[in-house]
C-alpha positions in Angstrom: 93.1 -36.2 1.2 95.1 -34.0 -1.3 98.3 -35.5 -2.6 101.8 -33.5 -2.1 103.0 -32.8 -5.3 105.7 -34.4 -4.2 104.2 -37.7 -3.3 102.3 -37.3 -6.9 105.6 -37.1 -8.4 106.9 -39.8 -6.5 104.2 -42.3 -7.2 104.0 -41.1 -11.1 107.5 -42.9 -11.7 105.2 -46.5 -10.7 102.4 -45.5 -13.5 101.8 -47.0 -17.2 104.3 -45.1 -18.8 102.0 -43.8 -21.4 99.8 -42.2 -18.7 102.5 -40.7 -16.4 104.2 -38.9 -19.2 100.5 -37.5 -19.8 100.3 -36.9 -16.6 103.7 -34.8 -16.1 103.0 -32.7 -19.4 99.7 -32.2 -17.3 101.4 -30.9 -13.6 103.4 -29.0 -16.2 100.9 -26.8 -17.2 101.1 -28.1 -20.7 98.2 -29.2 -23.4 97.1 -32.4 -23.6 95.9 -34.1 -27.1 92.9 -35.6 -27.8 95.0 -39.0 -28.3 97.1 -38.4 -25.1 94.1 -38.1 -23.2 92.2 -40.9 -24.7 94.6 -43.3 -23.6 93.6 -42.0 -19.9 89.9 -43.7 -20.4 92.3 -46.8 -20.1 93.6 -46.3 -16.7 93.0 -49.2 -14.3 94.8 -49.4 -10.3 97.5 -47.1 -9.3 97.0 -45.2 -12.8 93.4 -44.7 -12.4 93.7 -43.1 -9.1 96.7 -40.7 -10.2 94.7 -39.2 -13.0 92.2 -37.9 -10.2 95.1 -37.0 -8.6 96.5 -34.7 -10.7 92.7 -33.6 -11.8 92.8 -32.5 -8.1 95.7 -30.8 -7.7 95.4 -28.5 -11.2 92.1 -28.1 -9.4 93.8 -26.9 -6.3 96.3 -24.8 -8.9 93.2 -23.0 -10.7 90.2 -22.0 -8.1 91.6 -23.3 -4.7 89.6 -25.2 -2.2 86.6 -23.1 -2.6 83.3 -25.2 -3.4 80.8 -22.8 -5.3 77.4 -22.8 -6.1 75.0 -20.6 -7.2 71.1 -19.7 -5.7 69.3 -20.2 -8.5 65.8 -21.3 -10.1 65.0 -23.6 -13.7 61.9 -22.7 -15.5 61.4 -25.2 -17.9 58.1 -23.3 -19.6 56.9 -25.8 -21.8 58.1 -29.4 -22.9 56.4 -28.9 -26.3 58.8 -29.5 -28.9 59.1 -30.2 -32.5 62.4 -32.3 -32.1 62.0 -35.8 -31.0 65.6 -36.3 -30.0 66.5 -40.1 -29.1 67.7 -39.0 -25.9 65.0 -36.7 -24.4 62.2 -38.2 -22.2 60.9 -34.5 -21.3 59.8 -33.4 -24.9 56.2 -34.0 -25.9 54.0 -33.6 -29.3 51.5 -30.8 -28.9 48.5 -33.1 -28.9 49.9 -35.1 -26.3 47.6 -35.0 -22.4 51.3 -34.5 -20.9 52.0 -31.3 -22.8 52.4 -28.1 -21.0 52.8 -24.1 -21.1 53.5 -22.0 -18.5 52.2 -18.5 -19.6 54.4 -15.6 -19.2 52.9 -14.2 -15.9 53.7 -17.7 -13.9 57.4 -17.7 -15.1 57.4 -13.7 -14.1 56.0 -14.6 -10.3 58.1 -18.0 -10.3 61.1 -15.8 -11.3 59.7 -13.2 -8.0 59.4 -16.2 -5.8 62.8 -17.5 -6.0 64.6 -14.1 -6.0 62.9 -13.4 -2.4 64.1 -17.0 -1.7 68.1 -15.3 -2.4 67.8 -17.0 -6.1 70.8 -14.0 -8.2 69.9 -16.6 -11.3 66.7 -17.7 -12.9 67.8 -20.7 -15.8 65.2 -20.3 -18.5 65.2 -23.0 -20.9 62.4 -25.2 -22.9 61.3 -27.4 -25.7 60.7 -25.8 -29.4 57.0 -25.3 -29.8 55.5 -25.3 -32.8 53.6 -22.1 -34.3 55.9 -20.2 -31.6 55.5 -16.5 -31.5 58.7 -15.1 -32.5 59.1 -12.2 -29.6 58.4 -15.1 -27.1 61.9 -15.2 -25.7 62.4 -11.5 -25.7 58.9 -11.1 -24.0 59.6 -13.4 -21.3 63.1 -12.0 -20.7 61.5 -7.9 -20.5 58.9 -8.9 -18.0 61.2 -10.8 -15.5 63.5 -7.4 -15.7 60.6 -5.5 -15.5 59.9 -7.2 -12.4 63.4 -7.7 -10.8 65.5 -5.8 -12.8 68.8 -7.5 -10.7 68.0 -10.8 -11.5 70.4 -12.5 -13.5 68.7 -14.4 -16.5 70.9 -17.5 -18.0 68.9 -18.0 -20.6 67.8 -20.0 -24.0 70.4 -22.7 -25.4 72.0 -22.3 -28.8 69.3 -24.3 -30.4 66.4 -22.0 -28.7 68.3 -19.2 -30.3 68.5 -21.0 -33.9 64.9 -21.4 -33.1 63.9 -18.1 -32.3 65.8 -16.3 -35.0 64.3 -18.2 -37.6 60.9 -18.0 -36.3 61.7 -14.3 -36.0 63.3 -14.2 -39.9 66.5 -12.5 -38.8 70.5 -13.4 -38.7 71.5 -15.4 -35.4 74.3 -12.0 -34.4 70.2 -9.8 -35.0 68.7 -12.1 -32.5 71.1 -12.7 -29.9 71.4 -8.6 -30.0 67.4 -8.4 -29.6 67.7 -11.6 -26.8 70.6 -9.2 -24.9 68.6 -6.0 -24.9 65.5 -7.8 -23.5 67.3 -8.7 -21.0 69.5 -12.0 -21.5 72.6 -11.9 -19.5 74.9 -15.4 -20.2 73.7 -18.4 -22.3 73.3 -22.3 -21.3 75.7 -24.0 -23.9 73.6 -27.0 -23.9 72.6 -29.0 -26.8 75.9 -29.9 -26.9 75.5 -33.5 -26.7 78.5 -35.1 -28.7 79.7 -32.0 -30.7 80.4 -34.7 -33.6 77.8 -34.5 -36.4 77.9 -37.9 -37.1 77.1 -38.7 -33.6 74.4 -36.1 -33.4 73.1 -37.5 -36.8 72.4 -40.8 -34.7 71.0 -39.9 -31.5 69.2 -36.5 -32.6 68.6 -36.3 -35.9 67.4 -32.9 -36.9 68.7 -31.4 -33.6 71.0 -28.3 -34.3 74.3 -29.0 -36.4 77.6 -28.8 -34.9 78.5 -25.4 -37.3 75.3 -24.0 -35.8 75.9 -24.8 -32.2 79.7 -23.3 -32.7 78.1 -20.2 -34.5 75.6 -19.4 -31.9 78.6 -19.8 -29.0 81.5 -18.1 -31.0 78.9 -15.2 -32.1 77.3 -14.5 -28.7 81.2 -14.7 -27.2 82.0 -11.8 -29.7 79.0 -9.7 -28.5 79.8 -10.2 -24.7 77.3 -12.8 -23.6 79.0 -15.4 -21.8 77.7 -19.0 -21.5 78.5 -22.7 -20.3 79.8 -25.3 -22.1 78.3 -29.0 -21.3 78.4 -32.6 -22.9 76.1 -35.4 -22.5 77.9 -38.4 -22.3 77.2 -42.3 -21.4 75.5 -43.2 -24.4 77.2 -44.4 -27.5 79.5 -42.1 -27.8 83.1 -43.2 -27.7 86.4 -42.4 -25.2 87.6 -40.1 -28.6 84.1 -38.9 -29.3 84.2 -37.5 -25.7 87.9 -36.3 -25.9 87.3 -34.4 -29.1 84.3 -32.9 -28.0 86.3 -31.4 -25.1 88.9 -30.4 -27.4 86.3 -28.6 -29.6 85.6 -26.8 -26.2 89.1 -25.8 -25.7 89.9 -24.2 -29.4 86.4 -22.3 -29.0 87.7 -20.8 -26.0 91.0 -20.2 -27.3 89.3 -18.2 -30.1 86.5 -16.3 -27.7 87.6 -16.7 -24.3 83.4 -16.6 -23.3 83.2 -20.0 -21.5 82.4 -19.7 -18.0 82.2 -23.4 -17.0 82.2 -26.9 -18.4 79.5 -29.3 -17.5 79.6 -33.0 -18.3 76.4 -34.7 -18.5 75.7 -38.0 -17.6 73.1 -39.7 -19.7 69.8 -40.4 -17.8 68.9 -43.6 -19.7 65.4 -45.0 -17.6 62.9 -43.4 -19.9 64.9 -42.0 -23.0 63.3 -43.1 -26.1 66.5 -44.7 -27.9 67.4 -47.0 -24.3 63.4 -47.9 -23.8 63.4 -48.9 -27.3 67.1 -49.9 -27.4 67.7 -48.3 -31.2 71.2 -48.3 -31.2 73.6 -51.4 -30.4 75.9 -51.3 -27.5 73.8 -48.3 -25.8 74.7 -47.3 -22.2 72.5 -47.1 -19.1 74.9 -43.7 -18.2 78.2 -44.0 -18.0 79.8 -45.9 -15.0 80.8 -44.9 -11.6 84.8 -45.0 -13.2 83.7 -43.3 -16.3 82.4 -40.4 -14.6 85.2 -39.8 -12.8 87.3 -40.0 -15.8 85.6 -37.8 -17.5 85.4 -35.0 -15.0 89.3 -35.8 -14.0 90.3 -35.5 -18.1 88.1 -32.5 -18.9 89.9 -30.8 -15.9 93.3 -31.8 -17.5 92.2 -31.4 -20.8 91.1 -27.7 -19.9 93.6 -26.5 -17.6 94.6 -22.8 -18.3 92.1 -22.4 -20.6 88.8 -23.1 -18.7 88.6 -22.5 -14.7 85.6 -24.5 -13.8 84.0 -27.9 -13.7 80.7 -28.1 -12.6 79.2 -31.6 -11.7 75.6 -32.6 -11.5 74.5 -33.4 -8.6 70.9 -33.8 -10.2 72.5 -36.6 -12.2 75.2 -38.0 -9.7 73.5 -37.5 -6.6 75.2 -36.0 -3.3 77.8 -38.8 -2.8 79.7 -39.0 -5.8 79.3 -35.3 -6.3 81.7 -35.0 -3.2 83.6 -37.7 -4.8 83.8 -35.6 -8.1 84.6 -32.5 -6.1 87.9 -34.8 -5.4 88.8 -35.7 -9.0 88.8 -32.3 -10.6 85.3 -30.7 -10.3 85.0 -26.9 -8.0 81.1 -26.1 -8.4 78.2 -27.6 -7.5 75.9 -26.0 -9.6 72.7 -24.5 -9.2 70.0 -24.8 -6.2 67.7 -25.4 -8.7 64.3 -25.4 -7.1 62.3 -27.0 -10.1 63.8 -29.3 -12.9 62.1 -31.2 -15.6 64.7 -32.1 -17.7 66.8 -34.8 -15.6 63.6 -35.5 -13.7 61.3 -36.4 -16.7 64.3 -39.1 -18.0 64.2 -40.7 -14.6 66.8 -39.1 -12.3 65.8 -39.7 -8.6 68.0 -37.2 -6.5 65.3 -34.6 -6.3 65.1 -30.8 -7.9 66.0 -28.3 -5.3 69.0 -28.6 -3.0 69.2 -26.2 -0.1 72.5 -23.8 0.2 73.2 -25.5 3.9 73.3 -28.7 2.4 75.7 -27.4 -0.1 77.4 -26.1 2.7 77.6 -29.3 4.6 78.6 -31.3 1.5 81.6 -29.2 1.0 82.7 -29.1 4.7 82.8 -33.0 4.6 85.5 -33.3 2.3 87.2 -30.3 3.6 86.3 -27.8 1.6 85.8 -24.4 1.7 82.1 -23.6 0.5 81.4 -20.2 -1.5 77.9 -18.8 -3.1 79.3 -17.2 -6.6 77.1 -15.2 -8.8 76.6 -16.7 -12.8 79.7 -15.1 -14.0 81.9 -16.7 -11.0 82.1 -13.6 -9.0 82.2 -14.6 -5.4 79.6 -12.7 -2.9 79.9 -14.9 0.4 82.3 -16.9 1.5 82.1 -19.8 4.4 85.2 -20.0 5.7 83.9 -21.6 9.1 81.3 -23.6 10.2 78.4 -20.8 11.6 74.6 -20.6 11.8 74.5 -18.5 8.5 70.8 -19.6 7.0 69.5 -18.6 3.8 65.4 -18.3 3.1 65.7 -21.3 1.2 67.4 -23.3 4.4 63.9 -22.6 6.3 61.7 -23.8 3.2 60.2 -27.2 5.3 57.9 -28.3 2.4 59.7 -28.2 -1.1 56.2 -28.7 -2.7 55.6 -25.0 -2.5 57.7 -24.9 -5.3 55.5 -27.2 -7.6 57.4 -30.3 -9.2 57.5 -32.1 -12.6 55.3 -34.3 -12.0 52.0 -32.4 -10.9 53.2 -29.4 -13.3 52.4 -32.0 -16.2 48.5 -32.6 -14.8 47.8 -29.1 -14.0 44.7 -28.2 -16.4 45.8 -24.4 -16.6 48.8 -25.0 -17.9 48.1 -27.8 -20.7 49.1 -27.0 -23.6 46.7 -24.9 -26.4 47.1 -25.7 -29.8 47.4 -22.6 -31.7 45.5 -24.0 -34.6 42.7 -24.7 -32.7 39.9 -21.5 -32.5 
C-alpha cells in the first residue's frame, strides 16, 4: 500500500540522516546529485524501504496510478554483427551455423501479423552485419509503411544509426533525416550500457563512444524523433557509474527534452561472453533483488520533473518483481513483445510475448489502474474496471505461431549468406 505523505514524513524523521535529507529535497520536488543519490545504494532497514517510498509517491505525483503498456512486436532481423561486445550472447560472426537474416519481406508480413494482432508498434533492431547495404534500414522502414502505413516503427539504436550512416558515407543529422522520411517514427536509446567511456572501453570495446551515443540522441531530439533512454546495469559497473549515467540522462533531457522513457537494464549474465569466461574481476550475475529496486527507485528520484516514465523489464525481472518495481517508482510495463532474441539468447527465462490481459491482471493485483498507451505515451484505452475487454492477442492459445529464438536460429532459409561468397 501507498504511504500518506504524511506517514512518509513522519517516518523520514527515524532515517540515516544523510538519506532523509535526500529524501525531503526529493518530496520537494528538488534535484538530486549524483553524490546525494549514491549514498542511497547504501540504504539498509527502515531507510531502504523509504527510498521506494518516496520513489512511489513522485510516481503517484507524475503519471498517477495508471500502469501502461504498449501492443507491440521486436524484430530482431539478424544477430550478425561485427562487434563482439563482452556482454552480448545474441551477436554471432557471419560464418557461424547460428547466424541468421530475416529478408525484408518476412519482417514486412511479421510487421502485418502483429498489427492485425492490435500491435500500434513494431521495435526494429539488430546486430551490425558486415558488407551491409547502406539503404538497408531505410528499405526496411518504406516497405513496412508501404504496408501499414499506421504502424508505428521504433526503430534502429544510436549505434545502428552510426552504422548506417557510415556505411551510407553521409553526416549522422543526413541519415537520421533519410531514416525519418522512410518512415522511422522514435528511436530505441539503447547501447547505452554505462554511458562512461572508460566503462564501455572495458566491457565493449569498439562499441559506439559515449560522444557518439550523445550526438546520435541530442541530434535526432533536434529533428523531432523521440526515443528511450535505457542502461544496462549489474555488471561491473559501480553505484556512481550508474548514478552518473542517469545524470548524463537528466542534462540530455534538460538540453532536448526528446526522452520518452528511462529503461534500466538488468544484466543477463548466463551466457554472456565476459561472465562465461569471467574476464573481469568482481563481475556480477545481474544485479540483486535490492539493487534493482534501488535502481528503479533512484532513477525515479533522480529524474523527477524532468523524465515522466520508468519502464521495467519484465523480460529481465519476470512478472513478480515487476509488480514489485511497479511499487518502487516504475509506471510502464513495456512492450507485448511477441518475439525477443536479445534477453532470450543471454539466458533470460520469462518468455517473449506477454498478453495485454495478463498485463491487465498484473496491474489490478497491486491496485493499479491498467492503460494501453501508444510509443509516444498517448493513452488510447483505459481499464478503469475489471471487464471482459479481450484483445486478438488474449485469444492467441499457441505462442509458437509467432516463431521463437531458438528455432529462428535453425531455420535454413533464414541462415545467414555471406555476401562474399558468389
Amino acid at each position: 500500500m501507498t504511504l500518506q505523505l504524511s506517514n512518509l514524513e513522519s517516518l523520514l524523521k527515524n532515517a540515516d540522516p544523510l538519506i532523509s535529507d535526500t529524501l525531503n529535497r526529493a518530496l520537494s520536488e528538488k534535484e538530486i546529485s549524483p553524490k546525494e543519490a549514491e549514498i542511497l545504494y547504501n540504504a539498509n532497514g527502515l531507510d531502504f524501504h523509504l527510498i521506494g517510498a518516496v520513489a512511489d509517491e513522485l510516481r503517484k505525483r507524475r503519471v498517477g496510478n495508471k500502469v501502461t503498456y504498449v501492443v507491440n512486436r521486436n524484430i530482431n532481423f539478424t544477430n550478425v554483427c561485427i562487434k563482439q561486445c563482452g556482454f552480448c550472447a545474441f551477436s554471432r560472426d557471419f560464418r557461424e551455423g547460428e547466424a541468421y537474416f530475416i529478408p525484408t519481406e518476412e519482417i514486412v508480413r511479421r510487421a502485418k501479423e502483429a498489427y492485425d494482432y492490435g500491435a500500434t508498434e513494431v521495435c526494429i533492431q539488430a546486430g551490425l552485419p558486415p558488407d551491409m547495404d547502406a539503404s538497408l534500414y531505410e528499405n526496411i522502414c518504406r516497405s513496412i509503411k508501404n504496408e501499414i502505413p499506421d504502424i508505428h516503427i521504433h526503430g534502429f539504436s544510436p549505434e545502428e544509426v552510426l552504422y548506417g550512416a557510415s556505411r551510407s558515407e553521409v553526416s549522422i543529422s543526413e541519415y537520421l533525416g533519410r531514416l525519418k522520411e522512410a518512415g522511422v517514427d522514435t528511436l530505441p536509446g539503447t547501447a547505452a550500457e554505462i554511458l562512461d567511456q572508460r566503462m564501455r572501453d572495458l566491457i565493449s570495446p569498439g562499441r559506439i563512444k559515449v560522444k557518439d551515443w550523445v550526438d546520435v540522441i541530442k541530434t535526432a531530439h533536434k529533428m523531432g524523433i523521440k526515443t528511450t533512454s535505457t542502461m544496462m546495469f549489474g555488471h561491473v559497473e559501480s553505484a556512481r557509474d550508474r548514478v552518473n549515467h542517469i545524470a548524463k540522462i537528466r542534462e540530455i533531457q534538460k538540453d532536448t527534452g526528446g526522452f520518452t522513457e528511462f529503461v534500466p537494464l538488468n544484466f543477463i549474465a548466463n551466457e554472456a561472453p565476459m561472465y562465461k569466461h569471467n574476464l573481469h574481476e568482481n563481475i556480477q550475475h545481474g544485479a540483486s533483488a535490492k539493487d534493482v529496486l534501488l535502481t528503479h527507485a533512484i532513477a525515479r528520484i533522480m529524474l523527477n520533473n524532468y523524465i515522466n516514465n520508468i519502464q521495467m523489464s519484465w523480460v529481465k525481472e519476470g512478472k513478480k518483481m515487476s509488480q514489485l518495481l511497479l511499487l518502487w517508482g516504475a509506471n510502464d510495463f513495456g512492450g507485448t513483445l511477441i518475439n525477443e532474441s536479445i534477453s532470450t539468447s543471454a539466458g533470460a527465462q520469462h518468455g517473449q510475448l506477454i498478453r495485454p490481459k495478463e498485463i491487465r491482471r498484473l496491474a489490478r493485483e497491486i491496485g493499479r489502474v491498467p492503460a494501453e498507451r501508444s510509443t509516444s505515451y498517448k493513452i488510447l484505452r483505459t481499464f478503469e474496471n475489471e471487464d471482459d475487454h479481450v484483445d486478438a492477442l488474449d485469444e492467441v492459445e499457441d505462442q509458437s505461431k509467432f516463431g521463437s529464438y531458438f528455432e529462428l536460429i535453425k531455420i535454413d532459409k533464414y541462415k545467414y549468406k555471406n555476401p562474399r561468397e558468389k
